[in-house]
MOPAC internal coordinates of N, CA, C and O (Angstrom, degrees):
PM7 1SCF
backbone

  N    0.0000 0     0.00 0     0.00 0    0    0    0
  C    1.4386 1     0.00 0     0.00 0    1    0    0
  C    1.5307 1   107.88 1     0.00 0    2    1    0
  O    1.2310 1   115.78 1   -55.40 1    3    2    1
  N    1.1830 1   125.62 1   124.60 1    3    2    1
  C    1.4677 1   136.08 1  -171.60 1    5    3    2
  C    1.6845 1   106.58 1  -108.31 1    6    5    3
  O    1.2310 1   111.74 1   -34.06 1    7    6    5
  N    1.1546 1   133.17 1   145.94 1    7    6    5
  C    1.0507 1   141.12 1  -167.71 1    9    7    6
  C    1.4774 1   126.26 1  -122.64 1   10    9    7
  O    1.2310 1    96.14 1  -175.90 1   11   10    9
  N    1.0710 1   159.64 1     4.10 1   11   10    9
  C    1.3484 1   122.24 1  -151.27 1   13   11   10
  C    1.2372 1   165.57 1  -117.12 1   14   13   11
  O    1.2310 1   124.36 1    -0.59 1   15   14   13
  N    1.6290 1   109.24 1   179.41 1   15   14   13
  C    1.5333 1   137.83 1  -143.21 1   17   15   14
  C    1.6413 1   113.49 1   -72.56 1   18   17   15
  O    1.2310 1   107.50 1    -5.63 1   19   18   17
  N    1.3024 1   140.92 1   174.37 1   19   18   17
  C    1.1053 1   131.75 1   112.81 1   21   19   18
  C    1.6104 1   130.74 1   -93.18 1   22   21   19
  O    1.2310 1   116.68 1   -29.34 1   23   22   21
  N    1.0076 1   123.92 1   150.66 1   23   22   21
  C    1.9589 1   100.48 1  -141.11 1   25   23   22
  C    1.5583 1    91.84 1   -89.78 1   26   25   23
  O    1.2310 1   119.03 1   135.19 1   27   26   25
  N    1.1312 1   119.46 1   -44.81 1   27   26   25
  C    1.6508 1   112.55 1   170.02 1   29   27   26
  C    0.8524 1   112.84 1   -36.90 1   30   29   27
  O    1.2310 1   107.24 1    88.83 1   31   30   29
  N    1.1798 1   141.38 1   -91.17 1   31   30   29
  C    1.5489 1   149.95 1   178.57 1   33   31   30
  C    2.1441 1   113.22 1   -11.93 1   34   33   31
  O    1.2310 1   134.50 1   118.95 1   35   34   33
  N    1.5631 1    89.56 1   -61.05 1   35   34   33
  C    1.2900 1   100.73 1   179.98 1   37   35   34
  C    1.3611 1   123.76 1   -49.61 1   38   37   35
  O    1.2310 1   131.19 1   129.02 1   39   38   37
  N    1.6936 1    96.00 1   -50.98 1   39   38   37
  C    2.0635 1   117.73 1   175.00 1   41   39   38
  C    1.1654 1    89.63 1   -39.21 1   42   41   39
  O    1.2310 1   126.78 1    96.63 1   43   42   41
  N    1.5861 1   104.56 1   -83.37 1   43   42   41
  C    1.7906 1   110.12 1  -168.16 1   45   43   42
  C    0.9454 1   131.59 1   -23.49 1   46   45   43
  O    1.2310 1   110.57 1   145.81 1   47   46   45
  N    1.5805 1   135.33 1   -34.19 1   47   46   45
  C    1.5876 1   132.56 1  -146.12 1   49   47   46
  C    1.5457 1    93.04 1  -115.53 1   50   49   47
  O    1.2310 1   123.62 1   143.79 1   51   50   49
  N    1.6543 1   110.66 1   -36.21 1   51   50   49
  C    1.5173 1   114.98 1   153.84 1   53   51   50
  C    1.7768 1   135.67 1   -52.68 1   54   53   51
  O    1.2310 1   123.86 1   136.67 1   55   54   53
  N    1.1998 1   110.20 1   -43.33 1   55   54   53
  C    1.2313 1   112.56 1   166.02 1   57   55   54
  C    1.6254 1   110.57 1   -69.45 1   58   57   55
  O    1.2310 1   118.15 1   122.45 1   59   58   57
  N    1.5353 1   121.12 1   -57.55 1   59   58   57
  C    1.3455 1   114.25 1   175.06 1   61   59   58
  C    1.7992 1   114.05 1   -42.93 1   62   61   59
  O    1.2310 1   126.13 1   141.69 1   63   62   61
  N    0.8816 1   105.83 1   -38.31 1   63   62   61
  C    2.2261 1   117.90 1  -179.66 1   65   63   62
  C    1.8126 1    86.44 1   -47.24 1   66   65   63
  O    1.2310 1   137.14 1   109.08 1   67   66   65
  N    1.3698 1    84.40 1   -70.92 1   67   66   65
  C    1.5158 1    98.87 1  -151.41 1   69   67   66
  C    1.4410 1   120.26 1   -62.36 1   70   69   67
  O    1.2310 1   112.48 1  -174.25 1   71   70   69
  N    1.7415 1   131.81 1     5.75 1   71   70   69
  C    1.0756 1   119.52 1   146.63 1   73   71   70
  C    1.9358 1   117.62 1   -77.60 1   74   73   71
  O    1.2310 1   131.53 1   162.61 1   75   74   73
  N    1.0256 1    95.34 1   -17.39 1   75   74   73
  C    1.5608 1    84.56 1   164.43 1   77   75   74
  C    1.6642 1   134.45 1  -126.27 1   78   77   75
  O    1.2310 1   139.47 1  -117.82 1   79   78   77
  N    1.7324 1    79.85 1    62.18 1   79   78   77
  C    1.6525 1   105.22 1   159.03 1   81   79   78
  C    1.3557 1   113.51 1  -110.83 1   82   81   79
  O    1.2310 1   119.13 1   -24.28 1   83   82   81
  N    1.4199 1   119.27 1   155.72 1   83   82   81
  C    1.4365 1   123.66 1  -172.03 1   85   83   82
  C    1.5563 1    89.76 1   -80.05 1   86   85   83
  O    1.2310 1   125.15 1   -41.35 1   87   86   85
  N    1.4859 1   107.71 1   138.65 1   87   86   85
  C    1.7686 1   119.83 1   168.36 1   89   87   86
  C    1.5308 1   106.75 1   -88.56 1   90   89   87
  O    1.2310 1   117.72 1   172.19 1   91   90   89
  N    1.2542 1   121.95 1    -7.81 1   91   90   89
  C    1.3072 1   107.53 1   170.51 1   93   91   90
  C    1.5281 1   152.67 1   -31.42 1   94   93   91
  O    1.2310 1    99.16 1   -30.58 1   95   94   93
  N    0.9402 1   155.11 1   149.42 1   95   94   93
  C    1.6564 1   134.94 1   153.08 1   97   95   94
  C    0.9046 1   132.93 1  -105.03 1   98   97   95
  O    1.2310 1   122.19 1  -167.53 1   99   98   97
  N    1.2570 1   113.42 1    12.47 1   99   98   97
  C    1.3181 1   123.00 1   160.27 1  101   99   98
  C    1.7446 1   117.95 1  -100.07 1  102  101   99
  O    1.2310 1   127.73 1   155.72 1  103  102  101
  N    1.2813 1   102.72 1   -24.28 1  103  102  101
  C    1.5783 1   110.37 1   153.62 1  105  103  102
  C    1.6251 1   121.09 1   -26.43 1  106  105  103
  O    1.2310 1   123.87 1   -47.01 1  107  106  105
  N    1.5371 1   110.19 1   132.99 1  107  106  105
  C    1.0810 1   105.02 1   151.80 1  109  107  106
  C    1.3299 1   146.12 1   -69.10 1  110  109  107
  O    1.2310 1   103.33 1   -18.49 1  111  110  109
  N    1.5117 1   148.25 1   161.51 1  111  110  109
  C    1.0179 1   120.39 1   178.14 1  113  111  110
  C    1.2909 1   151.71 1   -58.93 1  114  113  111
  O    1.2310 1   130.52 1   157.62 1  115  114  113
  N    1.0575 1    97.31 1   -22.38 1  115  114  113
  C    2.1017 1   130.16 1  -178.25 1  117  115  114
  C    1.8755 1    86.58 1   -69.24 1  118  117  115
  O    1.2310 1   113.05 1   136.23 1  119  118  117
  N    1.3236 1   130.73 1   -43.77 1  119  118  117
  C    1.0827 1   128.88 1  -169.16 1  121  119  118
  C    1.2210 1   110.24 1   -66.13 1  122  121  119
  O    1.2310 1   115.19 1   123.04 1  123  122  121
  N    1.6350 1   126.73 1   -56.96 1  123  122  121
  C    0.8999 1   138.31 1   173.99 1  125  123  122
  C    1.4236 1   140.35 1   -46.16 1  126  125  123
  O    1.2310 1   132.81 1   144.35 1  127  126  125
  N    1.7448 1    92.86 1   -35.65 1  127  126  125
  C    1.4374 1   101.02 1  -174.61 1  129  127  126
  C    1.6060 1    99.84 1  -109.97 1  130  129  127
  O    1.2310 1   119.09 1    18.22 1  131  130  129
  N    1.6817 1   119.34 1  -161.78 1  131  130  129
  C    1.0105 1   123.74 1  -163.24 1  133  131  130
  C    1.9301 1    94.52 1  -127.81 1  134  133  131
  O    1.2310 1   117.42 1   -31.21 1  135  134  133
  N    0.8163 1   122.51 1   148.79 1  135  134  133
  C    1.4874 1   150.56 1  -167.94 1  137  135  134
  C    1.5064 1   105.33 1   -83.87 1  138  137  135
  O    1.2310 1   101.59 1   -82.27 1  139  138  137
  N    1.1219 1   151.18 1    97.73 1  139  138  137
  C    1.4691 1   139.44 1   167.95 1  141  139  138
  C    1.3302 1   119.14 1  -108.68 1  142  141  139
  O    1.2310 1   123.27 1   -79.87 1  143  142  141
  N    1.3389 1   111.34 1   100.13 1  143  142  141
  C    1.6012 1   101.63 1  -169.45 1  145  143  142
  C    1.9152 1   103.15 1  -110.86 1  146  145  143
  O    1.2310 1   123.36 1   -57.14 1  147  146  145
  N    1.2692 1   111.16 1   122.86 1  147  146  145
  C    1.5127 1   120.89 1  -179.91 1  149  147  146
  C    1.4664 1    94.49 1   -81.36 1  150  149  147
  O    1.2310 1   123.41 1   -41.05 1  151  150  149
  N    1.8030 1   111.07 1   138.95 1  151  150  149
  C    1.1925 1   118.79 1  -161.60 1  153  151  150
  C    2.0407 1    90.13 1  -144.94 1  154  153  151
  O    1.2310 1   121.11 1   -10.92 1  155  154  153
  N    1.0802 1   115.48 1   169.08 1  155  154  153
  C    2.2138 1    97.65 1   179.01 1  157  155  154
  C    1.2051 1    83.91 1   -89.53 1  158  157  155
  O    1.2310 1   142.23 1   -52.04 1  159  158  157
  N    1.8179 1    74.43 1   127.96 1  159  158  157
  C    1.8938 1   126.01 1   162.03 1  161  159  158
  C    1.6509 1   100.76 1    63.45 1  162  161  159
  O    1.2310 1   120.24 1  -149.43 1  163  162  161
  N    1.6944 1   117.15 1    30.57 1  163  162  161
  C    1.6898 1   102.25 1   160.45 1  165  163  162
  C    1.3784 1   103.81 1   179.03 1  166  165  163
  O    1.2310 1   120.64 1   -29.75 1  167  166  165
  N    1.2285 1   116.38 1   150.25 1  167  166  165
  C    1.2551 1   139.34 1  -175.84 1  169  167  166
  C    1.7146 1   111.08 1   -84.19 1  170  169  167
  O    1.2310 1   118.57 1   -28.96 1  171  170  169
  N    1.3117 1   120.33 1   151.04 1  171  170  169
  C    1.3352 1   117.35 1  -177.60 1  173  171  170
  C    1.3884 1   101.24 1  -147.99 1  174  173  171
  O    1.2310 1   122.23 1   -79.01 1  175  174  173
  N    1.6554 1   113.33 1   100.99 1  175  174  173
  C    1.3912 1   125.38 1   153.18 1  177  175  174
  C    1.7667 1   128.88 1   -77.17 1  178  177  175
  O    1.2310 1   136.90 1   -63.98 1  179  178  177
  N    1.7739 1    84.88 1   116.02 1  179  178  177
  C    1.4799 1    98.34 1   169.32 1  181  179  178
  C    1.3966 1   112.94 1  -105.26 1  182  181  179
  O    1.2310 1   121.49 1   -37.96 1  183  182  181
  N    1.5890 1   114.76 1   142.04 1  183  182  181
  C    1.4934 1   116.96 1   159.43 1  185  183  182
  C    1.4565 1   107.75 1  -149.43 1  186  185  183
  O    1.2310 1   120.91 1   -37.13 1  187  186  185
  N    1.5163 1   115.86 1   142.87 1  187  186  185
  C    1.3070 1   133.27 1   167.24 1  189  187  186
  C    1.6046 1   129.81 1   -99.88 1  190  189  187
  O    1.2310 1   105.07 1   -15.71 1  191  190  189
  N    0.9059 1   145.23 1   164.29 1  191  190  189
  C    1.6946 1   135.27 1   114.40 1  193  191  190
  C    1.6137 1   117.70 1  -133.62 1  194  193  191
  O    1.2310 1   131.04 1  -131.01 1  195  194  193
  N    1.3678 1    96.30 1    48.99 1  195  194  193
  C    1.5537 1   115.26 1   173.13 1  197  195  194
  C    1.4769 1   127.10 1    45.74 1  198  197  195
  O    1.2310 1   125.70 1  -169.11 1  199  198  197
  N    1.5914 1   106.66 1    10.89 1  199  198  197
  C    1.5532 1   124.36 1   152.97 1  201  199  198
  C    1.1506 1   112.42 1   -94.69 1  202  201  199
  O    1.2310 1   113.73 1   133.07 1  203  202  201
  N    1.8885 1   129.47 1   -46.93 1  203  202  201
  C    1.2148 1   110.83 1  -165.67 1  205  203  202
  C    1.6624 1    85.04 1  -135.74 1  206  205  203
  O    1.2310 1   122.52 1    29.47 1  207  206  205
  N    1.1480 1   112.79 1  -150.53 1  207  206  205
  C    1.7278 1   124.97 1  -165.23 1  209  207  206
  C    1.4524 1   110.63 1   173.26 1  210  209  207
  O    1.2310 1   133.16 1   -54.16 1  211  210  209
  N    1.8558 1    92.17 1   125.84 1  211  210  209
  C    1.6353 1    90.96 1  -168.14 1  213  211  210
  C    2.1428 1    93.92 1  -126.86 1  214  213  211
  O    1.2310 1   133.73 1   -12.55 1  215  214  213
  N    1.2256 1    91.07 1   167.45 1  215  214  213
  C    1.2495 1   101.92 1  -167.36 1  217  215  214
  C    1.7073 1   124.47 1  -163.65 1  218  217  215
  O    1.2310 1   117.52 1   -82.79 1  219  218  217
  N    1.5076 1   122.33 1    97.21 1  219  218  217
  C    1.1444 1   124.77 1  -172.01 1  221  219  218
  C    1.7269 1   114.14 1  -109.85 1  222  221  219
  O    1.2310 1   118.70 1    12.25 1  223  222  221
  N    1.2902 1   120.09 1  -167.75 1  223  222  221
  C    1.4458 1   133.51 1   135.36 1  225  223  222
  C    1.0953 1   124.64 1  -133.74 1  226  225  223
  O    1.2310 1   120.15 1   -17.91 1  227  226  225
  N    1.3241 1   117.33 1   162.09 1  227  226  225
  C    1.5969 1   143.30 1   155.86 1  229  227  226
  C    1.2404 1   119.64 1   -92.85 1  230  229  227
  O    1.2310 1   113.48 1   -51.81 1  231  230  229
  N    1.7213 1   129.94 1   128.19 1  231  230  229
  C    0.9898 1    91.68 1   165.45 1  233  231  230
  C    1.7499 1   109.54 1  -102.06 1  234  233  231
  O    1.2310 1   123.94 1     9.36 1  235  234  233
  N    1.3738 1   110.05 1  -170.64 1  235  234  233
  C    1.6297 1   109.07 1  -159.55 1  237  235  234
  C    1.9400 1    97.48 1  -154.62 1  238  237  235
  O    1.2310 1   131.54 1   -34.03 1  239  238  237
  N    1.1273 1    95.32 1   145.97 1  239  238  237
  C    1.4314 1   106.49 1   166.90 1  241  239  238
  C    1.5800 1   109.90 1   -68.76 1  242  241  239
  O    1.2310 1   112.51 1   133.05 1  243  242  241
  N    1.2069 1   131.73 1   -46.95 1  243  242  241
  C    1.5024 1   142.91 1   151.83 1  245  243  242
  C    1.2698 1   117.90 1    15.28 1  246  245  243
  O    1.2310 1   107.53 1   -66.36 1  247  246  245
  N    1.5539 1   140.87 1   113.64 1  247  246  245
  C    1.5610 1   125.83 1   159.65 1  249  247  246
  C    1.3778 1   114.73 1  -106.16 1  250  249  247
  O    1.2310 1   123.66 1  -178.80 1  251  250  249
  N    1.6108 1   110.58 1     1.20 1  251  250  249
  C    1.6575 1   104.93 1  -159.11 1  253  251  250
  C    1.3859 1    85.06 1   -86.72 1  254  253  251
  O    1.2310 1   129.20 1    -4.15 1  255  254  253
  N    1.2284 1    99.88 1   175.85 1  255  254  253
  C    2.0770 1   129.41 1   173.30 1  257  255  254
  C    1.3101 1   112.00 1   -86.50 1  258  257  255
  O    1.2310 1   114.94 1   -47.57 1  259  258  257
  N    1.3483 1   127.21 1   132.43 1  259  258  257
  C    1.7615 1   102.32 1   170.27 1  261  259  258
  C    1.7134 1    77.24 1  -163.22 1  262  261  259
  O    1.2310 1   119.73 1   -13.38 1  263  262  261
  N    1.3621 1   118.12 1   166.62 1  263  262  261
  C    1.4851 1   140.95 1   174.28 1  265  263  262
  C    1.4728 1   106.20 1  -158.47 1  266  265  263
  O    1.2310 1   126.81 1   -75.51 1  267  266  265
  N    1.0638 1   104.51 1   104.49 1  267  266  265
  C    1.5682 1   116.84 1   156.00 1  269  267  266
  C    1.7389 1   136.95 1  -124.66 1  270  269  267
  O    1.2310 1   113.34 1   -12.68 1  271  270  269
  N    1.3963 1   130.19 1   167.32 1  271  270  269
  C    0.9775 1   103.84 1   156.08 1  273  271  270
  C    1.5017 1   104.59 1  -126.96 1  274  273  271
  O    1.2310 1   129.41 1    -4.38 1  275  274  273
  N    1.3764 1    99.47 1   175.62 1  275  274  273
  C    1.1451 1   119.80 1  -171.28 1  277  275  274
  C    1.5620 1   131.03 1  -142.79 1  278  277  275
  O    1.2310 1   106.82 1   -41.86 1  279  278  277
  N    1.4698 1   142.14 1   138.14 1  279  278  277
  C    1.8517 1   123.32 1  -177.83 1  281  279  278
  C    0.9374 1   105.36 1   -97.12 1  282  281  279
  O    1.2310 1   126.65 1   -68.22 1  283  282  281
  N    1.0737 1   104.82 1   111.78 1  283  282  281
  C    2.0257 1   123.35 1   172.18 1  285  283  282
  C    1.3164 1   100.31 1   -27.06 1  286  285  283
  O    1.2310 1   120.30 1    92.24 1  287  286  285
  N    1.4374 1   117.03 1   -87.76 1  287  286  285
  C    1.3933 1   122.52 1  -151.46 1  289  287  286
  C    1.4001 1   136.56 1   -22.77 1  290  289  287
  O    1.2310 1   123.38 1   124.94 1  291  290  289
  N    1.2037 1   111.13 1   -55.06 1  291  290  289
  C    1.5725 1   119.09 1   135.69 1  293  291  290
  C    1.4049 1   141.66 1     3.00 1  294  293  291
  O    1.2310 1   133.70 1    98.24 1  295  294  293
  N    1.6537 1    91.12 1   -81.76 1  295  294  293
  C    1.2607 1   120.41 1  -166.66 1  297  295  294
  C    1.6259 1   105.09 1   -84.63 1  298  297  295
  O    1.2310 1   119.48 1   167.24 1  299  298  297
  N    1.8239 1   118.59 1   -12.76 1  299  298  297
  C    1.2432 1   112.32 1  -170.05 1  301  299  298
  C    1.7399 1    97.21 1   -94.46 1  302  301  299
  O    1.2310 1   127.86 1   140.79 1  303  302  301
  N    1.4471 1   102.47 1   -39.21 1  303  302  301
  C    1.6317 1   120.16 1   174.66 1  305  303  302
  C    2.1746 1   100.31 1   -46.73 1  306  305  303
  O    1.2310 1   113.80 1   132.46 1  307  306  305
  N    0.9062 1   129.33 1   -47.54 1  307  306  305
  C    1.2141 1   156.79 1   179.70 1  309  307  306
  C    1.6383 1   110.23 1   -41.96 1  310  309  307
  O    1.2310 1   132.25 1    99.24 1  311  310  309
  N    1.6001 1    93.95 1   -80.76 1  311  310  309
  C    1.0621 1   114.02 1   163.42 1  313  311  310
  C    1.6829 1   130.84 1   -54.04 1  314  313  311
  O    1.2310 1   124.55 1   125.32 1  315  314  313
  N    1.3304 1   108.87 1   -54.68 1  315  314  313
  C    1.6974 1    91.63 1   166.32 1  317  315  314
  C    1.2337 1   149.39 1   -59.37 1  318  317  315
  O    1.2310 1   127.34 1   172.59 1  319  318  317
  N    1.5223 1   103.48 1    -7.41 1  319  318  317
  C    2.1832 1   136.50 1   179.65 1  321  319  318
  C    1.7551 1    87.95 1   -54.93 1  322  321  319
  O    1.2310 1   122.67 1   133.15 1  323  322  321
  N    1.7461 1   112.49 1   -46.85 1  323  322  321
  C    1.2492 1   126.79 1  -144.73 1  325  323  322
  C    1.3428 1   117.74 1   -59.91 1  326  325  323
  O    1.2310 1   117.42 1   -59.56 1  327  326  325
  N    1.0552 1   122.52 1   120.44 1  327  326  325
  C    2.2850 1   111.67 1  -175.53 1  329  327  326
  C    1.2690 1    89.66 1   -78.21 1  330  329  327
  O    1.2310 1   120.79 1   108.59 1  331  330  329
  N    1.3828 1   116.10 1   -71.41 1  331  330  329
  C    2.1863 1   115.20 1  -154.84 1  333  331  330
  C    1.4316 1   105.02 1   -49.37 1  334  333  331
  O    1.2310 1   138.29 1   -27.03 1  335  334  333
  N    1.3183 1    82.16 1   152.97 1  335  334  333
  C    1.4661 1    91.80 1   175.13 1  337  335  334
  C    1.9874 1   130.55 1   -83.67 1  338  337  335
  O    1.2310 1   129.50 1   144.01 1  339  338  337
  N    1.6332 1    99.29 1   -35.99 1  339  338  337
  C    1.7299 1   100.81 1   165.60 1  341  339  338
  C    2.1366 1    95.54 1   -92.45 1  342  341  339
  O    1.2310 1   142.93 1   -32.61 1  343  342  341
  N    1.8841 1    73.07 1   147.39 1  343  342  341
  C    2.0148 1    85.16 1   166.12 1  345  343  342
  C    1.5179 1    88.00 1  -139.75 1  346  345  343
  O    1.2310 1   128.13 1   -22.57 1  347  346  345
  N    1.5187 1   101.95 1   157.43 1  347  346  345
  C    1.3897 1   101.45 1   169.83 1  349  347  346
  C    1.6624 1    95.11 1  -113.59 1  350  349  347
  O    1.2310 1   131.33 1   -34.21 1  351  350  349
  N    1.9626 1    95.73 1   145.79 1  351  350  349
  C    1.7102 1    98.44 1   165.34 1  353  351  350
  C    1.6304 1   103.65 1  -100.87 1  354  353  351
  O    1.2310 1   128.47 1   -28.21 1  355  354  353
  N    1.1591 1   101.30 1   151.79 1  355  354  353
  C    1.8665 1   112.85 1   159.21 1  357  355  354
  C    1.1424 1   121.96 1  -110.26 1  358  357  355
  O    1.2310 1   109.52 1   -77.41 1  359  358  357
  N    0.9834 1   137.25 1   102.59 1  359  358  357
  C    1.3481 1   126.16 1   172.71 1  361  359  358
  C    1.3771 1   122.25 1   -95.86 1  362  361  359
  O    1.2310 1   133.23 1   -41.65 1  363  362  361
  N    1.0781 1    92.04 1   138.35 1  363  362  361
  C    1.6669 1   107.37 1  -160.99 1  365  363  362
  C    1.6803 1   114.02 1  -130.05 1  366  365  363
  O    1.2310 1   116.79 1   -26.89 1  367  366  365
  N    1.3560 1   123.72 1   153.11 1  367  366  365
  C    1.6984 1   131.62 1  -164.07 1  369  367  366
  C    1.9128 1   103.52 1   -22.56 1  370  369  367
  O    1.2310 1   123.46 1   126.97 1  371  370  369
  N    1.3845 1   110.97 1   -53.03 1  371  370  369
  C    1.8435 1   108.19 1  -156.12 1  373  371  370
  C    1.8470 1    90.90 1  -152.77 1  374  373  371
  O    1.2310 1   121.87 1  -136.41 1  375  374  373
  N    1.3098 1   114.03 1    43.59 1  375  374  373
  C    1.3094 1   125.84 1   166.08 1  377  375  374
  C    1.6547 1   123.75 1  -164.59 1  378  377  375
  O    1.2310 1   120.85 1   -21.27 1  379  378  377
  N    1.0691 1   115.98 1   158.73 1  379  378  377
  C    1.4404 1   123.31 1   160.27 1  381  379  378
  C    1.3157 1   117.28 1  -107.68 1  382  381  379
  O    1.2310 1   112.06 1   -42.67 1  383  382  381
  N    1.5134 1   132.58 1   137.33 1  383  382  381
  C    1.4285 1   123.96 1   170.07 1  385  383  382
  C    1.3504 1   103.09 1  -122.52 1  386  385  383
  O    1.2310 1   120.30 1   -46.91 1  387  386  385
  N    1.7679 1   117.04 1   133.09 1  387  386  385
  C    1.4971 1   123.44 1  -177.34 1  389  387  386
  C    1.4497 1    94.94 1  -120.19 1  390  389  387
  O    1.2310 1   117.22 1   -80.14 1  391  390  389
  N    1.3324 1   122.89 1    99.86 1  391  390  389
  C    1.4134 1   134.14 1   150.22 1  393  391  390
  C    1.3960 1   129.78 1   -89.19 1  394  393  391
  O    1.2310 1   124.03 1   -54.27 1  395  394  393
  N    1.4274 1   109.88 1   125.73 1  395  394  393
  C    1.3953 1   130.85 1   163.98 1  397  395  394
  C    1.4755 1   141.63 1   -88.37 1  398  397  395
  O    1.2310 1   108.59 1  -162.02 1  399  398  397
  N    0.6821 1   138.95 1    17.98 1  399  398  397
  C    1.8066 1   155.09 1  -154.18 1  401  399  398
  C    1.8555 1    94.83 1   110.05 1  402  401  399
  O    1.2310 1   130.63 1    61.06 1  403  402  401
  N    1.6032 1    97.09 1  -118.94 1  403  402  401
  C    1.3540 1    98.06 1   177.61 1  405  403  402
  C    1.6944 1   108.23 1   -85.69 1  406  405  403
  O    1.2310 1   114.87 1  -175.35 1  407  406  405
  N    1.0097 1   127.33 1     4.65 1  407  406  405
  C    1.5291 1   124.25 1   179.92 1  409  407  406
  C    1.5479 1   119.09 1   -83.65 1  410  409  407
  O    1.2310 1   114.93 1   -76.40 1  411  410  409
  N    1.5440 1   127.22 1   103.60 1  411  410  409
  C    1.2995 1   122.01 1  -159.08 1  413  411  410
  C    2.0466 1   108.04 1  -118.90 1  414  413  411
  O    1.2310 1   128.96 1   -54.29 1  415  414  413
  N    1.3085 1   100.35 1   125.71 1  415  414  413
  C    1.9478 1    80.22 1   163.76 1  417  415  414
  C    1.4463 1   101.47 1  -145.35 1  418  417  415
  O    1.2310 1   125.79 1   -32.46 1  419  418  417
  N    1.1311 1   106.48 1   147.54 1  419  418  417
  C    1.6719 1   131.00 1   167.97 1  421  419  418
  C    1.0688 1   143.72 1   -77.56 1  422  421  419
  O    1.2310 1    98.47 1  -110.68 1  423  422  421
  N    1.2521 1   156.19 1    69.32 1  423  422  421
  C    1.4738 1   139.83 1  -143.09 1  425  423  422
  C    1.4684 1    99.92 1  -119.37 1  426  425  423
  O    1.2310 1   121.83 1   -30.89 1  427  426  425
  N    1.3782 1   114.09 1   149.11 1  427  426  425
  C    1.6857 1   105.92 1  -163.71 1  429  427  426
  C    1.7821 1    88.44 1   -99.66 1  430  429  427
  O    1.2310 1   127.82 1   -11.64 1  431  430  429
  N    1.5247 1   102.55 1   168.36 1  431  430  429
  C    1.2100 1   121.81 1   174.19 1  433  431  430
  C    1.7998 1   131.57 1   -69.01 1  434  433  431
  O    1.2310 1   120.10 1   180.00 1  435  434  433

């Protein structure tokens, strides 16, 4: 399932998630990462670290269903290299792919 983003938008709602994930390492992963569940025409970011709880949307051209999670850090480090402004994501079985023209990265699920 291919998606796409405008990458600002996306960074943003990702970095906002991702101060309220637990930094732990002993954390589980669901803690760590951020929740993205595709819902028709918008995205819905969840994040915890079982003190507080944050919760936005995106909206998206998108109609399919999908829930995953995913660790920001990465993907936000990733994302800011990026000049253009649209990226498309794919999401795929036990990965994410964020392509930019020829600029591609993967981060597993």
């Amino acid at each position: 399932m291919t998606i796409q983003l405008l990458k600002n938008e996306f960074l943003e709602k990702l970095e906002t998630s991702s101060h309220f994930t637990s930094s732990k390492l002993s954390s589980t992963t669901s803690l760590q990462g951020v929740c993205l569940i595709g819902e028709e025409n918008k995205i819905n970011f969840y994040s915890t670290d079982l003190n507080y709880y944050y919760h936005t949307t995106l909206k998206s051209e998108n109609n399919e269903k999908f829930k995953i999670v995913v660790e920001p850090r990465k993907i936000i480090e990733f994302l800011s290299l990026l000049t253009e402004v649209k990226i498309e994501v794919e999401i795929k079985e036990k990965a994410i792919t964020i392509t930019q023209g020829k600029i591609k990265g993967q981060f597993p699920l």
